[in-house]
N, CA and C atoms as a LAMMPS dump frame, in Angstrom:
ITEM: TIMESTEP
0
ITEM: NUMBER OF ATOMS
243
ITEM: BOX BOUNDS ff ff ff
-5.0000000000000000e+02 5.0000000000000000e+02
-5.0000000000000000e+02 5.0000000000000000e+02
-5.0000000000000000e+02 5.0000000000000000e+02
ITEM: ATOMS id mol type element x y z
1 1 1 N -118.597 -198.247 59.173
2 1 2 C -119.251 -199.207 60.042
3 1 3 C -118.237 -199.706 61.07
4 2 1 N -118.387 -199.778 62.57
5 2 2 C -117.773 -200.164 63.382
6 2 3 C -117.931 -201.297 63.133
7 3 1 N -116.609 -202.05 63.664
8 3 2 C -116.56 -203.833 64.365
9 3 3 C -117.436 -203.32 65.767
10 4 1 N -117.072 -204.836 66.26
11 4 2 C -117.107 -204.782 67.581
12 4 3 C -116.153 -204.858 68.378
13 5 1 N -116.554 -204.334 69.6
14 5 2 C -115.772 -203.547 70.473
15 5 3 C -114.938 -204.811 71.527
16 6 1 N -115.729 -205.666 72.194
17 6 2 C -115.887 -206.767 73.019
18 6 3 C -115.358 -207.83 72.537
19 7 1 N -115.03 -208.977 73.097
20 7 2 C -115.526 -210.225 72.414
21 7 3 C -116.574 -210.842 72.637
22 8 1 N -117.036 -210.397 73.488
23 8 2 C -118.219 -210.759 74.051
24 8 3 C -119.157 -210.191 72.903
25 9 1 N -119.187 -209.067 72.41
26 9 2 C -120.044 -208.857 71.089
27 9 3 C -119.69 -209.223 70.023
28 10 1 N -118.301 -209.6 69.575
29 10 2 C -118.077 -210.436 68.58
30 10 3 C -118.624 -212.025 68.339
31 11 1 N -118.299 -212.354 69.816
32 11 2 C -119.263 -213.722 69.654
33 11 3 C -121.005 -213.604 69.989
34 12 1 N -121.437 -212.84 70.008
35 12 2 C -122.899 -212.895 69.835
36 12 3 C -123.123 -212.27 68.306
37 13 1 N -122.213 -211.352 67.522
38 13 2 C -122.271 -211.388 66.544
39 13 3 C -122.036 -212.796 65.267
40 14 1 N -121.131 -213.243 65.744
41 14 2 C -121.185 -214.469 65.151
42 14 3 C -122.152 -215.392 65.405
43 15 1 N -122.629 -215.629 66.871
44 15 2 C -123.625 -216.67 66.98
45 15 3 C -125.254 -215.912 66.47
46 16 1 N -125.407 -214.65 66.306
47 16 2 C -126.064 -214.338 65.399
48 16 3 C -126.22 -214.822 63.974
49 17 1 N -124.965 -214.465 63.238
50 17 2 C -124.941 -214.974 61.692
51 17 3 C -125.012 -216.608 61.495
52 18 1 N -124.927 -217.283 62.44
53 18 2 C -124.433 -218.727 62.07
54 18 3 C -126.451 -219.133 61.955
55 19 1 N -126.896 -218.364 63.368
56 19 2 C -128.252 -218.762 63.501
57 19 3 C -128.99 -218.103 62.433
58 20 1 N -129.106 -217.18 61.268
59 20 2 C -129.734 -216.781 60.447
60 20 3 C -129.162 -217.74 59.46
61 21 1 N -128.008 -218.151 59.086
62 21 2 C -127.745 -218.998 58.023
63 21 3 C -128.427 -220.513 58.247
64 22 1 N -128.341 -220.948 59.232
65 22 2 C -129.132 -222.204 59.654
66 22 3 C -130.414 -221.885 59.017
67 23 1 N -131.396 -220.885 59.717
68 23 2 C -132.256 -220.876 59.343
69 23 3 C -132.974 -220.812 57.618
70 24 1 N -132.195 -220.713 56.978
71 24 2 C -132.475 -220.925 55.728
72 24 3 C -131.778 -221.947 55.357
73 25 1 N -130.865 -222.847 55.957
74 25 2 C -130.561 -224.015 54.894
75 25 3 C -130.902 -225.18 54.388
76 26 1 N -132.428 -225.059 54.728
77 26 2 C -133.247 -226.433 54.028
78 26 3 C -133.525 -227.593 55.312
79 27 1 N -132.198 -227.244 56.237
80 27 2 C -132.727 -228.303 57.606
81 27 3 C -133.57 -227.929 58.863
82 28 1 N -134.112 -229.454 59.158
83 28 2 C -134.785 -229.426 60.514
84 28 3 C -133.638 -229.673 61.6
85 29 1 N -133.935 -229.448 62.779
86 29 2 C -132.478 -229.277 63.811
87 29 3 C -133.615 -229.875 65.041
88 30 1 N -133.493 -230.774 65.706
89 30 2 C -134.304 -230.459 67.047
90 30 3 C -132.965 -231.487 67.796
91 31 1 N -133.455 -231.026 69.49
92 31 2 C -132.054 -230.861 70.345
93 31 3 C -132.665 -231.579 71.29
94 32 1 N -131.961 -232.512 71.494
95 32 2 C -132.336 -233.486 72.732
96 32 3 C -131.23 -233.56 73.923
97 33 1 N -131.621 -233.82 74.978
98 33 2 C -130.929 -233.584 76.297
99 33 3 C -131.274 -235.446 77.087
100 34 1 N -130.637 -236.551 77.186
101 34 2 C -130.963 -237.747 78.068
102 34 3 C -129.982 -238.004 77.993
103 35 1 N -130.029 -239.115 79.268
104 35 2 C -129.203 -240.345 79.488
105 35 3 C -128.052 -241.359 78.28
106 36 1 N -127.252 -241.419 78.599
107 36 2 C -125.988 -241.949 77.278
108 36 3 C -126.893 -242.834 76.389
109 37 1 N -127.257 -243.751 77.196
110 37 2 C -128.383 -245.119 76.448
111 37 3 C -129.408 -244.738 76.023
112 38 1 N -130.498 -244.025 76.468
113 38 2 C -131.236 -243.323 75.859
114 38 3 C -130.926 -242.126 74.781
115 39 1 N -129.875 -241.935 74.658
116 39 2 C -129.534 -240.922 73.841
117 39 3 C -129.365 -241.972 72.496
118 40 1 N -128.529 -242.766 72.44
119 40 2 C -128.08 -244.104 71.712
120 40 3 C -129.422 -244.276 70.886
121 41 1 N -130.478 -244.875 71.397
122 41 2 C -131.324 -244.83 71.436
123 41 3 C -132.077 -244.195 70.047
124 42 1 N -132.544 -242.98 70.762
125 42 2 C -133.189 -241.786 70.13
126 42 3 C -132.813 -241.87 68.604
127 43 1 N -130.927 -241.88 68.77
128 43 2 C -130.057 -241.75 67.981
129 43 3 C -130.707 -242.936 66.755
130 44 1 N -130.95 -243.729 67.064
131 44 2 C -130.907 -245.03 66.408
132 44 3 C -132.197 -245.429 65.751
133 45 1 N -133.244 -244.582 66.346
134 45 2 C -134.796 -244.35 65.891
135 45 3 C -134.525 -243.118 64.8
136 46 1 N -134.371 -242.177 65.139
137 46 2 C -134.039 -241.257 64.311
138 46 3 C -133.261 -241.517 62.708
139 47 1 N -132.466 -242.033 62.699
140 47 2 C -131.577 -242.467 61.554
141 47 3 C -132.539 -243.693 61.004
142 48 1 N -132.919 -244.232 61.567
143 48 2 C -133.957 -245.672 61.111
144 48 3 C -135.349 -244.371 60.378
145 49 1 N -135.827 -244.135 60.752
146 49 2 C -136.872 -243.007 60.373
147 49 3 C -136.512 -241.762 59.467
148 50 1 N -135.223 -241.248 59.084
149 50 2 C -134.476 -240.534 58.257
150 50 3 C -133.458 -241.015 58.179
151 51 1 N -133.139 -241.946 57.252
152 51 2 C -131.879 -242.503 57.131
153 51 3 C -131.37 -241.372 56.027
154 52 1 N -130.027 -241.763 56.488
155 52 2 C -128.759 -240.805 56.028
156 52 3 C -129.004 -239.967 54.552
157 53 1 N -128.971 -241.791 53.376
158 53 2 C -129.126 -241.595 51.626
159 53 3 C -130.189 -240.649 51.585
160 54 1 N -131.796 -240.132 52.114
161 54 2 C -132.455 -239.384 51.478
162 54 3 C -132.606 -238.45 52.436
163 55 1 N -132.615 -238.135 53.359
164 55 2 C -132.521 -237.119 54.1
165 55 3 C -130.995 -235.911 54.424
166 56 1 N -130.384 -236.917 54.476
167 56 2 C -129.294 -236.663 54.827
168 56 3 C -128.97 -235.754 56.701
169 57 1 N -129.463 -237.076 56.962
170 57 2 C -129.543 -237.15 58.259
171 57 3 C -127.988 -237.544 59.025
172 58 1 N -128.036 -237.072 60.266
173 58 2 C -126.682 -236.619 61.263
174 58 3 C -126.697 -236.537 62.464
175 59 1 N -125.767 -236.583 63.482
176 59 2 C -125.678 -235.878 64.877
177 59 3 C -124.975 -234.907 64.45
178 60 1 N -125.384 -233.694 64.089
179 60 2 C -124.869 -232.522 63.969
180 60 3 C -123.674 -231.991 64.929
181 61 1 N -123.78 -232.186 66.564
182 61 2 C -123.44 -231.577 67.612
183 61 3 C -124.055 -232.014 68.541
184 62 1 N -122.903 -233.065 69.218
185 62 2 C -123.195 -233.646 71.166
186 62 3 C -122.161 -232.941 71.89
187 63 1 N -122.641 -233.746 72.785
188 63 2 C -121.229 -233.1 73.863
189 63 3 C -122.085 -233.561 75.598
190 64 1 N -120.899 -233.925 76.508
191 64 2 C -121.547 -234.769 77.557
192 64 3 C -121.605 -233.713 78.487
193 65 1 N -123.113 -233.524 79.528
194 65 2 C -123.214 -232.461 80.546
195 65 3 C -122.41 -233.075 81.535
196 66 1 N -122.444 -232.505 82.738
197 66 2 C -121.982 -232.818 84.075
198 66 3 C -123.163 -233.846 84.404
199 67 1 N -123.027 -234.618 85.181
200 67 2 C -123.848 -235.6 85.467
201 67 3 C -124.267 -236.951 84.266
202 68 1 N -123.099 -236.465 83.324
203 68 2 C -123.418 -237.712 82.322
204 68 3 C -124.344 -237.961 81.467
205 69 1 N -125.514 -236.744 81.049
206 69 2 C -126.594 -236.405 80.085
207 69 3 C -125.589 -236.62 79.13
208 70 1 N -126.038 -236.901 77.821
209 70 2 C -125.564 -236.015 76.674
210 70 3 C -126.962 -234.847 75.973
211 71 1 N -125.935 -233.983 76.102
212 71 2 C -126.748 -233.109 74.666
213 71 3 C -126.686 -233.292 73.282
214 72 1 N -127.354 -233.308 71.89
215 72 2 C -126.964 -233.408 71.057
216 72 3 C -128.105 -232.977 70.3
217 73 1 N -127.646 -232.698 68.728
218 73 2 C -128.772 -232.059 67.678
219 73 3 C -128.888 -232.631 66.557
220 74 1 N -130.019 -233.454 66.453
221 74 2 C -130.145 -234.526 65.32
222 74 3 C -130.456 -233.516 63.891
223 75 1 N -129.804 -233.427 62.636
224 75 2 C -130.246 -232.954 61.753
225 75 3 C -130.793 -233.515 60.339
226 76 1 N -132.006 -233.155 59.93
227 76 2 C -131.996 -234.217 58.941
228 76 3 C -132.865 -232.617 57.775
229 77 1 N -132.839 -233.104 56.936
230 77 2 C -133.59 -232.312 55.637
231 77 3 C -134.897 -232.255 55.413
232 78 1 N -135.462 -230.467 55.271
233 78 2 C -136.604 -230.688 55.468
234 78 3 C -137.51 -231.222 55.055
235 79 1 N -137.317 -231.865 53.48
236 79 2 C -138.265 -232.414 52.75
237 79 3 C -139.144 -233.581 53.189
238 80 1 N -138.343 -234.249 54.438
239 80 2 C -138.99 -235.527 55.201
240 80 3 C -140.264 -235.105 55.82
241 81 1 N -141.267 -236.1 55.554
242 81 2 C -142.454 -235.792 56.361
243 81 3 C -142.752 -235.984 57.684
């Protein structure tokens, strides 16, 4: 079996495997894109509505766009209704 050749195919190979392992690990992931305060926000509804102890709820992954959005990926466990 070949590696890959690229890095460019090494990292789509990896961002392959990471996205099949996600997909089976019991969590919900959804990805929001606003304003710092509104992000705060979201942030703060979210954790109030899946708090941490039974969900095991998170900001998985932010990070600030150009123009001062943040991106980020709230994760919490799927068992929440």
């Amino acid at each position: 079996m070949a590696g890959p050749k690229t890095p460019r195919e090494q990292a789509d190979r990896m961002r392959d495997h990471r996205a099949q392992h996600r997909a089976h690990d019991g969590f919900v992931r959804e990805t929001f894109t606003q304003p710092r305060d509104d992000a705060r926000q979201t942030v703060r509804e979210f954790l109030d509505r899946y708090p941490k102890p039974a969900f095991m709820s998170e900001v998985e992954h932010w990070r600030e766009l150009p123009g001062g959005e943040i991106e980020f990926t709230m994760r919490r466990l799927r068992t929440a209704v």
